[in-house]
Structure formats: C-alpha cells, structure tokens
N, C-alpha and C positions, 0 to 999 in steps of 0.2 A: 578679729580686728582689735588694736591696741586700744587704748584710752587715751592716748595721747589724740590719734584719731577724730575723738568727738567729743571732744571738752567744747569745742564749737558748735554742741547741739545737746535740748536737753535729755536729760533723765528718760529712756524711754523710746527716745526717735529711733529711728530704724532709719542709719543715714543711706544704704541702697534705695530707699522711697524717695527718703528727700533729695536725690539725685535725678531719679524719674522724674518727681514734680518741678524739679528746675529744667530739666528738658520739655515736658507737658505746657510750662510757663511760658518758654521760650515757640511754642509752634500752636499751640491750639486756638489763638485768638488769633492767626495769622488770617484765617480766611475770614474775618469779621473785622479786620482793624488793617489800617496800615500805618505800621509803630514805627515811631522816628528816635533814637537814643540821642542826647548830645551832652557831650564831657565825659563819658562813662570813666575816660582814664582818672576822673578824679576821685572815683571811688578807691579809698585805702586797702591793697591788699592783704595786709595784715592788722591785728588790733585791733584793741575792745573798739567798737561804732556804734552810736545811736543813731539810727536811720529814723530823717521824722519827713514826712509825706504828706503832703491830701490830697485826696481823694474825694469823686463824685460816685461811683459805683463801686463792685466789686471784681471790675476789668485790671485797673491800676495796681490793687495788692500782688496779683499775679503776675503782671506783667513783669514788674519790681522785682519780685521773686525769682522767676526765671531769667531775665536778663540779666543778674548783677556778675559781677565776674567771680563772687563767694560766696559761702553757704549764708541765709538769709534767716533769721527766726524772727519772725513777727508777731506782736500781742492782738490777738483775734479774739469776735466777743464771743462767747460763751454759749450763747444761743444757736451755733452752728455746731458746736461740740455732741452732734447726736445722733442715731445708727451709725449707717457706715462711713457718712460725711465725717463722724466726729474722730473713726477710727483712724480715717485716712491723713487729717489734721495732726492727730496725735503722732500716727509716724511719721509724719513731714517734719516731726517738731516745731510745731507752730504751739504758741500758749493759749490756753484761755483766758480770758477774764472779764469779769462779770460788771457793766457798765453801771456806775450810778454807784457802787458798790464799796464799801473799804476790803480790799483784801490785799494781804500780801501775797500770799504765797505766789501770783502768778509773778510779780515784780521782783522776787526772792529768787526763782528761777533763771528770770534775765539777769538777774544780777550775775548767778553762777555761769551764764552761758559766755559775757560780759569778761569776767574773769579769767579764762579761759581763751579768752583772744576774740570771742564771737564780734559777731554783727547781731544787733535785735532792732528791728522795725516796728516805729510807734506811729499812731496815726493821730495827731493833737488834738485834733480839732474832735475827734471823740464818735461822733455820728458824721453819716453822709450828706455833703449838700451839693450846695456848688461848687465847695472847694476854693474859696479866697482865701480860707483861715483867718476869719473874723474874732475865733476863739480857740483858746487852749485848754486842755487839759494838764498837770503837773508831772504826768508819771516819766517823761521821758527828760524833764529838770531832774528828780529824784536818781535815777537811775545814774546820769550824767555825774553828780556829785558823791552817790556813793562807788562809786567803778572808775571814775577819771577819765571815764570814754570819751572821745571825741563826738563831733556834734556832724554829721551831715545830712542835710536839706535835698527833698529830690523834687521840683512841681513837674505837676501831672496835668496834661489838660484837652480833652478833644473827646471823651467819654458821655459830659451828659447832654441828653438832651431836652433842653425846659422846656413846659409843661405845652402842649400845642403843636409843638414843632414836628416838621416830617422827620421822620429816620431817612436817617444819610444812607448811601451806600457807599460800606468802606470807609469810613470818616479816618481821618489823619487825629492820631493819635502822640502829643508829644511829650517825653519826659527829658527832663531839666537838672543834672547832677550841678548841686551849687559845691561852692568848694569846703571843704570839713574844717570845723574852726574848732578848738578847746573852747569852756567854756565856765568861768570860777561860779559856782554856785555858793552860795552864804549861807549862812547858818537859819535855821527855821523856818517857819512859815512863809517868813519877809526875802530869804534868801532863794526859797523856789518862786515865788509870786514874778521875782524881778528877773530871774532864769529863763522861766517861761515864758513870761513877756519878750524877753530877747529871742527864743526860741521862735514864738509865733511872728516875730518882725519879719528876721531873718527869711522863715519862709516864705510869708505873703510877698515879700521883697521879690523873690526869687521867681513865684506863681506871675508876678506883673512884671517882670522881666522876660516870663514865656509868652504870656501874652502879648507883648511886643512884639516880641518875634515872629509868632503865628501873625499879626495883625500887617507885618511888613510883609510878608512871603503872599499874603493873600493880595494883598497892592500890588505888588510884583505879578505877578498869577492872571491879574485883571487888564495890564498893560499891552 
C-alpha cells in the first residue's frame, strides 16, 4: 500500500482494521439502538476536519466512527489504551491522550494526520455527562489554528439515561451534522480562550437544535 494511502491515518494504524472498525461501527449497536443520521451530506469529503462532538457515553464515538462517509481518527483517553483493547485502538488509529495532562505528542500526531487531508475527532467538553457542553477543553482550537482545518460540529443525543430512569428498549438515537465553518484562531492563550469559546457555542447551539427536533417528533408521535 502506497503512503499516499494513509497520510489520513497515524503512524502505525493498520488501515484494513480501521476499515473493519468502520464497518463494526456501522452495525454492532444496531441491535441495541435505533440510529437516525441527519445532514450526513454535510460532512466534507475531502480536507484537513476537526470533528468536535459530545457525547454522554461511549455508544456516540462509535457511532461517529462508523457512520462517517471517511476515515475518522479520534483523540481517545488513554486509560483504554491497554491489552488487547489498546492494541485494537492503536490499529484503528485512534490517539491516546492522557486527560488532565500537558502532552503534545498526541496533538503533534493529529496535527500530522490533519496535514495529510485527515479528519481527527475531538470530544471538548473532555469527560462524559450529559452532553449540553457547558465546557470546553482547547485541544481542538489549537489544532484548528495550527492545520487551517475546518471546524465541523456533530450533536449526539438519545444515549444517556439519568440516574433512576428505566432502560428504554431500543431508544432512538439521534446525530446532528451542523454545517463546517473555518475558524481564525489569534495568537496565545487569549486567541484559543476565544476559539474555544466559539467552538463550545456553536456546539451546544447545534445539541438544542437536536433537541428541538427530538422534542417536535415526540409531540408529533403523541397526536
């Protein structure tokens, strides 16, 4: 296989895996979820992408993953990077990196991948909750202003269920492609702060626009 090939994946992947895993993506949650796509066409099929998402579980990264219509690398933490989970990550070309942490090198990776035409999937808000995106994290400002990537927003929502609640069966699962915007990132500290900030609007924007949506369809549903 050339190199031309897998400059859209890092160092290491084994893209026949991470072929497998976007097919695995696409069907293993199917008998546990029923996944609804909407906009998919607005995902860019070409060129650098910073994919930023929230998420309430570990159903959404996958889903993301297998359904996108291109290869996906995502910044994953660190703490699943171990036996054969970790092996299977590493060929998927998935990054680690280590939460709470200064490191480059997992962000130096995306950058390469970034470079190279990829897609890299960042999750902002850092940890799982409920997914409003109340907060962000900067890695996916940084990466934006040193790569030129473009920015695209995906909300996720129909995954968690708070604390008490019965487990649905089959719950409707919806993801939300917003449309991909550039985005000038400034210089220092002061130029990601303000990045980011537009980064986490934008999503939560996008997250209460799905919620809408699910909110009308269930009115509808009731009539």
């Amino acid at each position: 296989m050339s190199r031309e090939q897998v400059l859209d994946l890092p160092v290491g992947a084994k893209p026949w895996l991470h072929e497998l895993g976007r097919v695995a993506g696409r069907l293993v949650h199917r008998p546990a979820f029923r996944v609804r796509w909407h906009h998919l066409e607005r995902v860019p099929r070409t060129g650098p992408v910073v994919l930023v998402a929230n998420h309430s579980s570990l159903v959404e990264p996958q889903l993301i993953f297998g359904m996108l219509p291109r290869r996906a690398v995502f910044l994953v933490k660190s703490e699943l990077f171990t036996g054969p989970l970790g092996w299977a990550l590493r060929g998927l070309g998935q990054i680690p990196v280590r939460r709470g942490t200064p490191d480059r090198a997992p962000l130096m990776a995306a950058v390469r991948v970034l470079r190279g035409g990829g897609l890299v999937g960042v999750f902002p808000e850092g940890t799982r909750g409920a997914g409003d995106v109340d907060a962000a994290e900067q890695g996916a400002a940084w990466l934006v202003r040193t790569t030129g990537a473009v920015v695209l927003p995906v909300a996720t929502r129909g995954t968690h269920r708070p604390p008490g609640a019965r487990r649905r069966l089959r719950p409707v699962v919806d993801l939300l492609v917003g449309d991909p915007f550039d985005l000038a990132v400034g210089k220092g500290r002061t130029g990601l702060t303000t990045a980011t900030e537009t980064i986490r609007v934008r999503l939560a924007d996008l997250v209460r626009e799905l919620d809408g949506q699910r909110s009308s369809r269930q009115d509808e549903a009731r009539r």
